[in-house]
C-alpha positions in Angstrom: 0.0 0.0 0.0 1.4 3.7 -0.7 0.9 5.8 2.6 3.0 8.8 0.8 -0.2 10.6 1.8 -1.2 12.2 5.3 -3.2 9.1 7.1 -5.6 11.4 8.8 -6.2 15.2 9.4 -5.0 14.8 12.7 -1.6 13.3 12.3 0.0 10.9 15.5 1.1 12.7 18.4 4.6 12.4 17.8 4.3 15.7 15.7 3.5 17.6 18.8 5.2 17.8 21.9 5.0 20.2 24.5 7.9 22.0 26.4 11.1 20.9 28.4 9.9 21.2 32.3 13.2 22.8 32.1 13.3 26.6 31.6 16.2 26.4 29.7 17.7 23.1 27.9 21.8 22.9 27.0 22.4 22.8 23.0 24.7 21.2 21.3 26.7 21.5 17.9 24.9 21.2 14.6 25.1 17.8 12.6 27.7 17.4 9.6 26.6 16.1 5.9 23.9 15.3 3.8 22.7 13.0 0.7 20.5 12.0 -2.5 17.9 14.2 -4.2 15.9 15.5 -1.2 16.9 17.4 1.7 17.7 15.4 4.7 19.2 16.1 8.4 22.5 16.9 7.6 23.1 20.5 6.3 27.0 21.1 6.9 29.9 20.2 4.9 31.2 16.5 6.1 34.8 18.5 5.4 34.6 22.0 6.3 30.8 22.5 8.5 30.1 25.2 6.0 26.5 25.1 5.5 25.0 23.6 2.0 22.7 25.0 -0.2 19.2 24.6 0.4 18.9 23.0 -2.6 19.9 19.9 -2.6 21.0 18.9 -5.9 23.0 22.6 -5.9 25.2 20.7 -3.8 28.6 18.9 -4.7 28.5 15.4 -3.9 30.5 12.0 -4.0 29.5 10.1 -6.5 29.8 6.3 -5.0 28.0 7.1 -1.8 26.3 10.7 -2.3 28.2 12.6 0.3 28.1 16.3 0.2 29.8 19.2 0.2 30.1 22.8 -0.3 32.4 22.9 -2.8 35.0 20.6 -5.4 37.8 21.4 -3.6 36.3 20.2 0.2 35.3 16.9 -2.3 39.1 16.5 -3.0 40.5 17.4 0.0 38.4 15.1 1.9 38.7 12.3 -0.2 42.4 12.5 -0.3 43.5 13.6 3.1 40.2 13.7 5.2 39.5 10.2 5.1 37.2 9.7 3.1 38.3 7.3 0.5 38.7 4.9 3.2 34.3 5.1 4.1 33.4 5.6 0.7 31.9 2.3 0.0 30.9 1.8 3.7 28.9 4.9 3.3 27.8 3.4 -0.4 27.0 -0.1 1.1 25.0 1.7 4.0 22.7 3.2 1.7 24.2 6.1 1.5 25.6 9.2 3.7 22.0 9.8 5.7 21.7 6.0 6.1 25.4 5.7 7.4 25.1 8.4 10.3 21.1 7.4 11.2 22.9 3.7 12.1 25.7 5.2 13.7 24.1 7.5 16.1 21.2 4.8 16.1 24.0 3.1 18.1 25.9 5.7 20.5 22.2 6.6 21.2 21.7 3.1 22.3 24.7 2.8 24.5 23.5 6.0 26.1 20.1 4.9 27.0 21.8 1.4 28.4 24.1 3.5 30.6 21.5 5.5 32.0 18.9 2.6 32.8 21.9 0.8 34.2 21.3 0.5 37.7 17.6 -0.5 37.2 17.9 -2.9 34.8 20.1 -5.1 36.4 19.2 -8.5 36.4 16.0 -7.8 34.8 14.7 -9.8 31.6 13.5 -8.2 28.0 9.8 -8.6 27.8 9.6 -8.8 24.3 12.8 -11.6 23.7 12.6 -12.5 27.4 16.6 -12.7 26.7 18.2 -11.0 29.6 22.0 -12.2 29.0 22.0 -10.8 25.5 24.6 -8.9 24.5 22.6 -5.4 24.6 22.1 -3.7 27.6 18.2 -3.1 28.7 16.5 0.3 29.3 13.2 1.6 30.4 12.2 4.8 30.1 8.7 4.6 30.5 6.3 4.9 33.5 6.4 0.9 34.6 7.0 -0.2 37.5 8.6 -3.4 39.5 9.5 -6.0 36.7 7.3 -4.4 34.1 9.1 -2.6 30.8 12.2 -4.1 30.6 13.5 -4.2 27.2 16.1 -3.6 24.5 16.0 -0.9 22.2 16.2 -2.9 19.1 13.4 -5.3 20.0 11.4 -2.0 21.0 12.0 -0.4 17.5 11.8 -4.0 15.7 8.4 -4.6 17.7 7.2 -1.5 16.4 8.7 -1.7 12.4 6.7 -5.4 12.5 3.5 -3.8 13.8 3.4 -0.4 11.0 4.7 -3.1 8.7 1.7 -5.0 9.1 -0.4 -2.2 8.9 0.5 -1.1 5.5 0.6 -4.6 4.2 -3.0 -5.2 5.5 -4.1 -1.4 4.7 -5.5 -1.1 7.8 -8.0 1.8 8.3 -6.5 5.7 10.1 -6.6 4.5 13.5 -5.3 0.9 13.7 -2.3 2.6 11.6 -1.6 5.4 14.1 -2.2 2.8 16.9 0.7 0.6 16.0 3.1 4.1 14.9 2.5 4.9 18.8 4.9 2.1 19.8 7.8 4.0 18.6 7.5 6.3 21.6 4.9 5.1 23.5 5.0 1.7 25.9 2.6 -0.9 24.9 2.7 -1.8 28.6 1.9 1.4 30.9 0.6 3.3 27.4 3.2 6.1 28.4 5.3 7.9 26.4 9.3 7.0 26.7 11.4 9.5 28.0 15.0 11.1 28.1 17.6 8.8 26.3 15.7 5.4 25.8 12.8 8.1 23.6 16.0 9.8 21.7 17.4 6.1 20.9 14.2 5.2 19.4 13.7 7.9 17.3 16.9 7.5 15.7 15.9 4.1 15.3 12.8 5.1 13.5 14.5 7.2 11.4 17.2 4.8 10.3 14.4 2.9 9.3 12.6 5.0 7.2 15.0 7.2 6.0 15.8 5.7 2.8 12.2 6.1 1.8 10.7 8.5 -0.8 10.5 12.2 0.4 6.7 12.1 0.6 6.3 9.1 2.1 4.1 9.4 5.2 6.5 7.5 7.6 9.5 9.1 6.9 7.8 12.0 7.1 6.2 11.5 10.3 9.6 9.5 11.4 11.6 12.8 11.0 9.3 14.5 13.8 9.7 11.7 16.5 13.5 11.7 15.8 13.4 15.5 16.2 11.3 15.3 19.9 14.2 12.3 20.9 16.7 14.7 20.6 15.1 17.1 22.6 14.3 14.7 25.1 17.9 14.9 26.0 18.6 18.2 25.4 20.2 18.6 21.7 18.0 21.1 20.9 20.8 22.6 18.2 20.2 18.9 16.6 16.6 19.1 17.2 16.3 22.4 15.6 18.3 21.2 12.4 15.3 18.4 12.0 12.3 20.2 12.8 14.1 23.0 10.0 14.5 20.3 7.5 11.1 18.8 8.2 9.0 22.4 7.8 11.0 22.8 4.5 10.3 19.2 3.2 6.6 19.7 3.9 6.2 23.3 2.3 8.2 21.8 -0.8 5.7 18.9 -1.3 3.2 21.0 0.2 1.7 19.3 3.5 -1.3 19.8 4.9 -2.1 22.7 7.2 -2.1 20.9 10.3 0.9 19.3 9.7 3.0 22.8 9.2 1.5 23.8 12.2 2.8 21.1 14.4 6.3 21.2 12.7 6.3 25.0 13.6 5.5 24.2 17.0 8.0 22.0 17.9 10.4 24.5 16.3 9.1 27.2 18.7 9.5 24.7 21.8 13.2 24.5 20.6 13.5 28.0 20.1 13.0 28.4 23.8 14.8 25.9 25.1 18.1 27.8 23.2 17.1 30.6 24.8 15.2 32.6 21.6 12.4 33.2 24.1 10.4 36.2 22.1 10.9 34.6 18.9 9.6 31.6 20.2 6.7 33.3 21.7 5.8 34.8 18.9 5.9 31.2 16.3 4.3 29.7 19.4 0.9 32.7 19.4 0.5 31.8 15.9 0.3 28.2 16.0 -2.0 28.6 18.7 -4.1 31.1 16.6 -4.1 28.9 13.6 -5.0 25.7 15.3 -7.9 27.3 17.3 -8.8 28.1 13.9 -8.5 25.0 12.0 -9.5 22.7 14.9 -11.5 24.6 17.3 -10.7 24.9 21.0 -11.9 21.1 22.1 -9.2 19.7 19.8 -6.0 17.9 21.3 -3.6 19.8 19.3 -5.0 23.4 19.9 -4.9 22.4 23.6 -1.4 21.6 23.3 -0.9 25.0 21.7 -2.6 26.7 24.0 -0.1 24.5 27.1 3.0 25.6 24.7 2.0 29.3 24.4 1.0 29.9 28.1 4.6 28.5 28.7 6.2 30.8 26.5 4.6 33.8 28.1 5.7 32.3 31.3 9.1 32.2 30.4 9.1 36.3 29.5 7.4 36.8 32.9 4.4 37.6 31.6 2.7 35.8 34.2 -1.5 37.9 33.6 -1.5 36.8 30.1 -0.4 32.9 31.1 -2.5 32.9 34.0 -6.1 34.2 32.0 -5.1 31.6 29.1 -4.8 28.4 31.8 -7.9 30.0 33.7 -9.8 29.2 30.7 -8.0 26.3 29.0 -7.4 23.9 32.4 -11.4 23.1 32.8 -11.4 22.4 29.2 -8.7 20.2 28.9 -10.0 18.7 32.3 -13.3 17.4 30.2 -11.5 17.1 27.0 -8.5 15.0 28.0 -9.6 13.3 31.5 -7.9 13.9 34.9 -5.3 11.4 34.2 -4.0 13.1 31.2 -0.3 14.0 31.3 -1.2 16.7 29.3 -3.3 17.8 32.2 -0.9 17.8 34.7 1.8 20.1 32.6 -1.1 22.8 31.8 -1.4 22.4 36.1 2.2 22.9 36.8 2.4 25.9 34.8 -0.5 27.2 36.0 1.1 27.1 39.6 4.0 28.9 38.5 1.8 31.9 37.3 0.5 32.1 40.9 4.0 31.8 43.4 6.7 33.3 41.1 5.4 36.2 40.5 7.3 39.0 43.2 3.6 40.6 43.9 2.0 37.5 44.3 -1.0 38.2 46.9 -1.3 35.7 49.8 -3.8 33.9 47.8 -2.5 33.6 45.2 0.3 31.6 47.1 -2.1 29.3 48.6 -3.6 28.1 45.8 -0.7 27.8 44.2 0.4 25.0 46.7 -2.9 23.6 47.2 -2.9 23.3 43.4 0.6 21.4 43.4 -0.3 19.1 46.2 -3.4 17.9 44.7 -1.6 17.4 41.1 1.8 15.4 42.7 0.3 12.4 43.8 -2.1 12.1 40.8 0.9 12.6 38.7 2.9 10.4 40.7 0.4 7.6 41.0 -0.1 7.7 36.7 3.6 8.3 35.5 5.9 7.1 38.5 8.1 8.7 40.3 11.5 8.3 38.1 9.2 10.4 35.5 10.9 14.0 34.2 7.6 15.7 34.8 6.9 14.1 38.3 10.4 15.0 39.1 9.6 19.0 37.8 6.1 18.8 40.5 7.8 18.1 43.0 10.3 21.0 42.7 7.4 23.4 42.0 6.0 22.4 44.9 8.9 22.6 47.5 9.4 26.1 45.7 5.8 26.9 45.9 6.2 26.3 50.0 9.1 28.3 50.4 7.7 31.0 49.0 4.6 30.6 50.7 6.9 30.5 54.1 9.4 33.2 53.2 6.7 35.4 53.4 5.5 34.4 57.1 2.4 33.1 55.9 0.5 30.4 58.1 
């Protein structure tokens, strides 16, 4: 079955994500090269880390495995003194420059995620091979608990690849498709969404599988925005913003859908903030709000979302009225909309409680519903997503903060 197309109006969550609970994330360096016809993730010069040409084919390129580069003499010099000559048909056999680096950071990703679930995953068993001596370290980066979650990465990602592969093969309706995509990020076990390293290993690992698909094909293209939200997971929002860039440039060339723009320009404004381009962020952020109340309505998940996103991005410029009215109005919505239990729920609840204790003229009331609003969200929170869980671990900050405030200013 071709799925080049968009498989619903309302494409899988992995093209939306909200914030970092972190104000402020650390970047890192820009990735190095690129390849074939379309334009991919890699936008430098593999010799020099001048930037290439928007367009692709204006680029120089190797002509066994497609590297490129910004001009014939990088070509020469890093085929004859840079090393390349020695990769060249590595690369080639790979499928190509993109292919090559999606495996290889595919696998340091990998050994990051194993290192950071080492200490709980010892001793513990994969529960998709039920192999716990293999040669792969496990992870879990979900919201299980006890024995439950265990896995490897690569029977993770080849779990999912079986399940969208089915899908396509049997040409299963919208929402059976998307169902199975959500195992790329989401545990089939708890139903939450993978964090930190173990969520930026999978996403390279879906994008080393569909990368070597056609431009418009709906996977890659939807494969680009969960490795994109992986790397911010772990705070390469310089890498991140390289994707998401690439992505919004991909779908205006074939020309995506509305919606879809939309949530590839707010993930870039999430990233803008988290580098610390807080206005310009705000501002992308506003109209992506704007344009999916309009396009979706206000009982939609994704203008919700917006509305989270954009409330945050006011917060960060201490613009804590105009946050504040937006939650008042959006929090009882998203309440009926998305459940209690939604995690979505609990971040539009954090920041709410920010609005209230941060600000320095916050009134006495303000301070105690601010911890009354924490201490009823931490347990809920706690209880749905364990306690290991990034935004759990943000809660309970807020809330310790919340109190001292409220105690710093000899209040009862």
């Amino acid at each position: 079955m071709n799925i080049s197309r968009l498989r619903c109006e309302t494409p899988p969550e992995s093209l939306w994500k909200a914030p970092s609970h972190n104000r402020l994330s650390e970047s890192t360096a820009h990735c190095k090269a690129d390849r074939s016809k379309v334009k991919m993730i890699l936008t430098l010069c593999t010799a020099c880390a001048a930037p290439l040409p928007d367009e692709p084919d204006d680029a120089v390129r190797c002509a066994a495995c497609e590297t490129r580069y910004c001009s014939d003499r990088c070509l020469r010099y890093h085929a004859h003194r840079g090393g390349h000559d020695d990769e060249c048909e590595e690369i080639a056999n790979g499928g190509g420059a993109e292919q090559h680096h999606a495996n290889k950071k595919y696998e340091e990703a990998v050994a990051d995620a194993v290192e950071e679930c080492a200490e709980d995953t010892e001793g513990q068993t994969c529960f998709i091979c039920m192999d716990g001596e293999a040669e792969e370290g496990l992870v879990r980066g979900c919201s299980c608990r006890g024995a439950s979650g265990f896995a490897h990465v690569s029977c993770l990602a080849e779990q999912a690849k079986i399940l969208v592969a089915e899908a396509e093969e049997r040409e299963l309706d919208d929402d059976a498709f998307n169902a199975r995509w959500l195992r790329w990020y989401t545990c089939r076990l708890c139903e939450q969404k993978y964090h930190g390293d173990v969520k930026c290993a999978l996403g390279w690992a879906c994008w080393k599988t569909y990368v070597g698909r056609p431009e418009a094909d709906w996977a890659r293209r939807v494969a680009m925005s969960v490795l994109g939200n992986g790397l911010d997971a772990v705070g390469h929002n310089s890498d991140a913003l390289v994707v998401q860039e690439a992505e919004l440039a991909m779908l205006r060339r074939i020309g995506g859908s509305e919606n879809d723009i939309l949530a590839t320009q707010n993930n870039i404004a999430n990233t803008y903030q988290s580098l610390g381009q807080s206005e310009q962020a705000l501002q992308l952020k506003q109209n992506v709000y704007s344009g999916m109340l309009e396009l979706k309505g206000e009982e939609s998940r994704n203008t919700i979302l917006a509305a989270n996103n954009y409330a945050n991005g006011l917060l960060t410029l201490e613009r804590y009225a105009e946050a504040k009215s937006l939650l008042r109005k959006m929090i009882p919505l998203a309440r009926r909309v998305l459940g209690e239990s939604d995690a979505l729920n609990f971040r539009m609840r954090k920041i709410f409680a920010i609005t209230l204790y941060e600000p320095p003229d916050a009134t006495r009331g303000d301070l105690r519903e601010a911890v009354a609003e924490l201490e009823d969200l931490e347990p809920t929170a706690r209880r749905m997503l364990g306690g290991a869980h990034p935004l759990v671990v943000a809660i309970e900050r807020n809330l310790d903060e919340s109190r001292e405030t409220f105690y710093a200013r000899g209040l009862p």
